[in-house]
Each structure stands twice: as structure tokens, then as C-alpha cells.
C-alpha angles and dihedrals in degrees: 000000000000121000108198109213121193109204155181116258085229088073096055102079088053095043097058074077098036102059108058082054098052092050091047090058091034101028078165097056112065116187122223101195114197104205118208143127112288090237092053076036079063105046086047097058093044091057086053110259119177125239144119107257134325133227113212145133112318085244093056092050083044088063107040088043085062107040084050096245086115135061092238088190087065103041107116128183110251112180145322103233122190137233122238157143142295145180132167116279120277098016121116110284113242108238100245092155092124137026088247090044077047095057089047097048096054099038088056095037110105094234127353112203131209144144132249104196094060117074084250107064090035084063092043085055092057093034092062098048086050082059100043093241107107099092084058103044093038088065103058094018130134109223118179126186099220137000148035105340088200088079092069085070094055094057092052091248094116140021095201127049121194113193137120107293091239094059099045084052089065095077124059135222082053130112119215103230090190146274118295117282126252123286083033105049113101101175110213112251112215120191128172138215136171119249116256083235099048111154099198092033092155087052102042089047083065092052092053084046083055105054089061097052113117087245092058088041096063097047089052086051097053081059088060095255137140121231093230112209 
């Protein structure tokens, strides 16, 4: 049996470890995890993909819940999971100890890159015209449309790379400067819930239990997430 899983980038990182825990406990379930931004997760969904259950931002459960493309009795809370930095190994560390040391780091970076399709980079878009600083970094950004924005570091485009820590750490060659500081920091808020027209619903209820056992729980937080409840 094969349970289809549409899912958030931000879990990957975290479920290259998952997952060969999860078949060691279910060696009958197999999971078929389609990876994407929550927001191209949505517009699945709507144009009637089929899967099990998603996990995505709690906006974007919100939405299908009410629209009824989502069991809103199954729906469950996974993780916050917060936004940082990140430059290739072994290059200087940006100061982004506080919001102002922030400002500083990214105004005099060569190219900062982030993505605009993943709740993320959405939040990074607000948060620098908040700062004043859109008009700068727009002009020698480096914007991508989908992905792990670290590998913008690896090809030599950017020298700074936002994106949820989970997912920077998706890439390697790459250092984790930290997570934003505060009053900039927005962590991501993932929530799942099984499809209306789930297939395997029994089977996919005991993948939602799972997520919340204390195993599952550890290896979220050695990606730097928070079990959310």
C-alpha cells in the first residue's frame, strides 16, 4: 500500500530521517511524499489532486478546510518552524544578532536570495519593506520562484541565503548563521489534515497519530523545530 503525502519543503530535511523510521514501524505503508511549497500544495489540491492528507501552513489548512477539501476533524498542529540564514561553509558570518546588526548584514551583502512562492520568503518580502530595505536588496537580489534558496550560494549568485532552517539545511556546502533575530523573526506554522477524499483514511489517521509521537518529535527538534499543540 502506497500513502501519497503532500507536503511542505520545510519537512524534508527532517524526513530523510523519518522515513526510514516510519517504514521500520509500517514496512506495509509506504509514503510517497510530494514535496512543494504550501501555496503550489494549495493550488494541487484545488485542481483536484489526489493524496492522503497534506501538511502545509496553517493558512493554507485554514482554506481547504473551508472550502471541504479537508477532513477538519483530522486535521492535527506539527511544528513552528523558524525562518534563518544562511552562507556557504567556510565564508564570514553576517552579524544578525540584533534586528538593527540584521539591517546592516543584508544592505551590505552582495546578493541576498530568497523565494517568493514558499511562506518564508512571502514573510521575508513583507518583513524588508517593513525595514526600508526592499528597494536595495531588490536590485541585486536574487529572487527565485521555488526551491532551496541555499543553492543559490553554491552556484556563486548570493552570498546570503533566508529561508526556513530546515530547508537551508537541505543543501550542503552551506553554514547555518542562525535563526532571525527577534522582532524579525515570523516562524512558519505547519498544520495536516487528511483529504475528504482520502483513499487509505484509516492509514493515513495513523500517519497524523504519528507525527505527534515523542520519537518523531526529537528528530523535528534537531532541525530546529517546535512541536506545536
Amino acid at each position: 500500500m502506497e500513502l501519497t503525502i503532500y507536503s511542505a519543503l520545510a519537512l524534508s530535511a527532517p524526513f530523510e530521517v523519518l522515513l526510514k523510521q516510519w517504514q521500520s514501524l509500517q514496512p506495509d505503508h509506504r509514503l510517497a511524499i510530494r514535496w512543494h511549497p504550501s501555496t503550489l500544495i494549495e493550488q494541487e489540491i484545488r485542481q483536484g489532486a489526489k493524496a492522503e492528507a497534506i501538511i502545509a501552513t496553517v493558512e493554507t489548512v485554514d482554506r481547504l478546510i473551508e472550502e471541504r477539501l479537508l477532513n477538519a476533524s483530522s486535521r492535527i498542529e506539527v511544528v513552528d518552524s523558524p525562518i534563518g540564514i544562511a552562507v556557504k561553509s567556510g565564508a564570514p558570518k553576517p552579524d544578525i544578532s540584533s534586528r538593527e546588526h540584521l539591517i546592516d548584514s543584508l544592505v551590505t551583502a552582495r546578493s541576498v536570495a530568497w523565494s517568493e512562492a514558499g511562506a518564508s520568503g512571502q514573510w521575508f518580502s513583507r518583513l524588508i519593506k517593513q525595514l526600508n530595505i526592499d528597494e536595495i536588496l531588490r536590485k541585486r537580489g536574487t529572487v527565485i520562484p521555488a526551491g532551496f534558496t541555499a543553492e543559490q550560494l553554491i552556484n556563486g549568485k548570493a552570498d546570503i541565503a533566508v529561508q526556513q532552517i530546515s530547508e537551508l539545511l537541505m543543501v550542503p556546502g552551506i553554514d547555518i548563521v542562525g535563526p532571525l533575530p527577534p522582532g524579525t523573526q515570523q516562524p512558519i506554522s505547519l498544520s495536516a489534515a487528511l483529504l475528504q477524499e482520502a483513499t487509505y483514511p484509516e492509514e493515513a489517521t495513523a500517519f497524523l497519530a504519528w507525527l505527534k509521537t515523542p520519537s518523531v518529535t526529537q528528530v523535528f527538534n534537531q532541525f530546529g523545530m517546535l512541536r506545536r499543540d
